[in-house]
N, C-alpha and C positions, 0 to 999 in steps of 0.2 A: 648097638651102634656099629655101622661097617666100617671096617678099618681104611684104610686109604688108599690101599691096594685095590682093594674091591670094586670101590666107587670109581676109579679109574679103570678097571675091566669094565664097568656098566656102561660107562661113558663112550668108550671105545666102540662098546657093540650098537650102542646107538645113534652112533655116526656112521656108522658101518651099514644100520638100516635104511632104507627111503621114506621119506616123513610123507604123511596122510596129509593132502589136501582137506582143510577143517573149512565146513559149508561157510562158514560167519565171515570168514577171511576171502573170499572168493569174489576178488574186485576184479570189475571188467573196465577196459583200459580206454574202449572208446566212451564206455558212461562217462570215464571220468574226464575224458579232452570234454566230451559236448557241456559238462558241469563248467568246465574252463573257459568256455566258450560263450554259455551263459551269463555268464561274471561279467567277461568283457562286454556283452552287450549290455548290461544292466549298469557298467562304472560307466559306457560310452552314452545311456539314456541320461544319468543323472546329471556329465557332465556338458551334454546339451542343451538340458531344460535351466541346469543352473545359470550356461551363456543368455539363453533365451530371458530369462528373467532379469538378466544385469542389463541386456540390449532393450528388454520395456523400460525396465528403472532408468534407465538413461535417454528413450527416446520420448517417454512421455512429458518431459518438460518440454521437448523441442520442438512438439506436437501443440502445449498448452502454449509456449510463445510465440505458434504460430497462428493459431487464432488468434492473440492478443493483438498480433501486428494486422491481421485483416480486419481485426474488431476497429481499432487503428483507423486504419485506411478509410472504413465505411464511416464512421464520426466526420474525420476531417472531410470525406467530398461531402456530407450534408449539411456541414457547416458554412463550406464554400456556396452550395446549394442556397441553404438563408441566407449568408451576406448577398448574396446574388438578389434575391427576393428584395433580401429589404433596402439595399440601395434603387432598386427600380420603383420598389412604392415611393421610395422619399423623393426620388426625381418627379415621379406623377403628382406626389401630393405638391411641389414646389410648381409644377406646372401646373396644377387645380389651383391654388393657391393663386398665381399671376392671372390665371383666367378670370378669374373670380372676381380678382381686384378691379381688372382694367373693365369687368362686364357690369360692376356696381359702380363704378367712376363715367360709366357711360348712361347709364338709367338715370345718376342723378345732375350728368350735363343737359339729359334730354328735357325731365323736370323741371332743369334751370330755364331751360329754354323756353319750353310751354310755357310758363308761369310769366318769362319776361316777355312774352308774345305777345301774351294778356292784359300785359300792364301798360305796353307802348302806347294802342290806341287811346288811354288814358292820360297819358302825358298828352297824347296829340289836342285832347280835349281840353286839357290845362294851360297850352301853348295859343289855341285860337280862341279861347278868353278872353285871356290877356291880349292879347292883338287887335281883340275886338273894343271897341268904346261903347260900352254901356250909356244908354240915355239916361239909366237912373239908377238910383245903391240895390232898390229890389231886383231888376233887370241884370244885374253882376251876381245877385243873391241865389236868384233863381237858375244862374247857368252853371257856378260852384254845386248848386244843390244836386242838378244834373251828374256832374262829374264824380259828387261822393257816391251816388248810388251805382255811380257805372262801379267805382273801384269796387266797391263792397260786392257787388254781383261775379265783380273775378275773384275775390276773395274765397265766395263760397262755391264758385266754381272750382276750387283750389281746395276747398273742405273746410275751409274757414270761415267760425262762428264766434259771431260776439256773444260773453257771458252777460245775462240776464241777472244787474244788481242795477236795482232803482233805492232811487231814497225812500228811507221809510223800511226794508228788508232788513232782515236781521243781520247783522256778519259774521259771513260764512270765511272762517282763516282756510278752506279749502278751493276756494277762488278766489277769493280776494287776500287783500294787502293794504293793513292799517296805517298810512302815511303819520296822522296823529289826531286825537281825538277833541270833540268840541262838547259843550253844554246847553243844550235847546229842550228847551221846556216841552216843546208839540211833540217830541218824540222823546217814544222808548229807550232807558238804558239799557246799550246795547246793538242800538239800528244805524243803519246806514244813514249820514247826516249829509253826504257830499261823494260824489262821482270824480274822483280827476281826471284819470284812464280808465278807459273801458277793458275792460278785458277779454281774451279770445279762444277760443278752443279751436283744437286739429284734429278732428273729426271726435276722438272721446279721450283726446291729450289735451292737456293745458298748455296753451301756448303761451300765454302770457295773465296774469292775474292781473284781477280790477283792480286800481289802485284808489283808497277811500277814505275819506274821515269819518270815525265812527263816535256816536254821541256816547257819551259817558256821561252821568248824571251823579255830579259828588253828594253824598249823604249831610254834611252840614247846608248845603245848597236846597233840601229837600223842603218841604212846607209845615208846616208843624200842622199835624191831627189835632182834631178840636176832641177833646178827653168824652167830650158827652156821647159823642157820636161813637158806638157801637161798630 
């Protein structure tokens, strides 16, 4: 072990000598600014991209409430667009509607009219009649007879048909109408016994039903069967 003197000689001559440039140590000054340099661009990328991503995070709400409001916008004008529509149909249909009315209020004034056209010369016929003095009850019989055939003929000029129920048919409750019923031996339970109104059709409508007494034949009323007779 060196004594302490020694170690301080050695020390001395050591400083005394010029120390060896050692390869591993041999940093060069501008590598190390451009490394400096690098940093800064690399903290100044991160802390762009980091801005950049707060400026999306925050603009793409303002992006999605902006379509909301033109999404908005486009609703209500199509909405105004339909009310628009459908108050103009309702005016037209209110105006089809009046047309309509006053165009079937006039077909069946004209109706009225034909029909009372038809009936006048008929009155006229019923009026010189009576004006006139029949020689005799047949001679009044025969000019009345005249006049029902006139009407009946404007009747079916009109489309009007008398129903076809004689006495003796059976009753039909689809044109006729049972007033109330009688008991007659010559006919069927069941038939026509008596005509009081005739009844009428309008073309294949029922205008009016026949109205009839229909025979009914009560069972104690009936004749008693002779037992032998088969």
């Amino acid at each position: 072990m060196r004594d302490p003197e020694t170690q301080r000689s050695l020390a001395n001559d050591a400083a005394d000598e010029p120390l060896e440039a050692d390869p591993a140590l041999d940093l060069n000054l501008d590598e190390f600014e451009e490394v400096k340099d690098l940093q800064a661009l690399a903290d100044e990328v991160a802390e762009s991209t980091e801005e950049s991503a707060k400026a999306g995070a925050a603009g793409e709400p303002d992006a999605r409430l902006a379509r909301a409001l033109q999404r908005i916008a486009d609703l209500e004008s199509k909405e105004a667009e339909h009310k628009d529509k459908y108050h103009r149909l309702l005016a037209d249909f209110a105006n089809h509607r009046n047309r309509v009315g006053r165009e079937t209020q006039l077909v069946v004034t004209l109706a009225e009219k034909k029909i009372l056209l038809e009936l006048l010369p008929v009155v006229d016929s019923f009026e010189r009649c009576l004006a006139t003095h029949s020689a005799s009850v047949e001679d009044f019989h025969n000019g009345v007879s005249l006049i029902y055939r006139q009407l009946l003929e404007v009747l079916r000029k009109a489309g009007v048909e008398p129903v076809e129920v004689n006495v003796g048919d059976a009753f039909d409750a689809m044109h006729a109408e049972a007033l109330t019923t009688t008991s007659l031996a010559n006919l069927p339970d069941g038939a026509v016994a008596a005509v009081f109104e005739r009844g009428y059709m309008l073309r294949d409508i029922l205008l009016r039903p026949a109205r009839v007494i229909v025979n009914h034949i009560h069972p104690a009323s009936e004749p008693e069967r002779d037992p032998s007779v088969n």
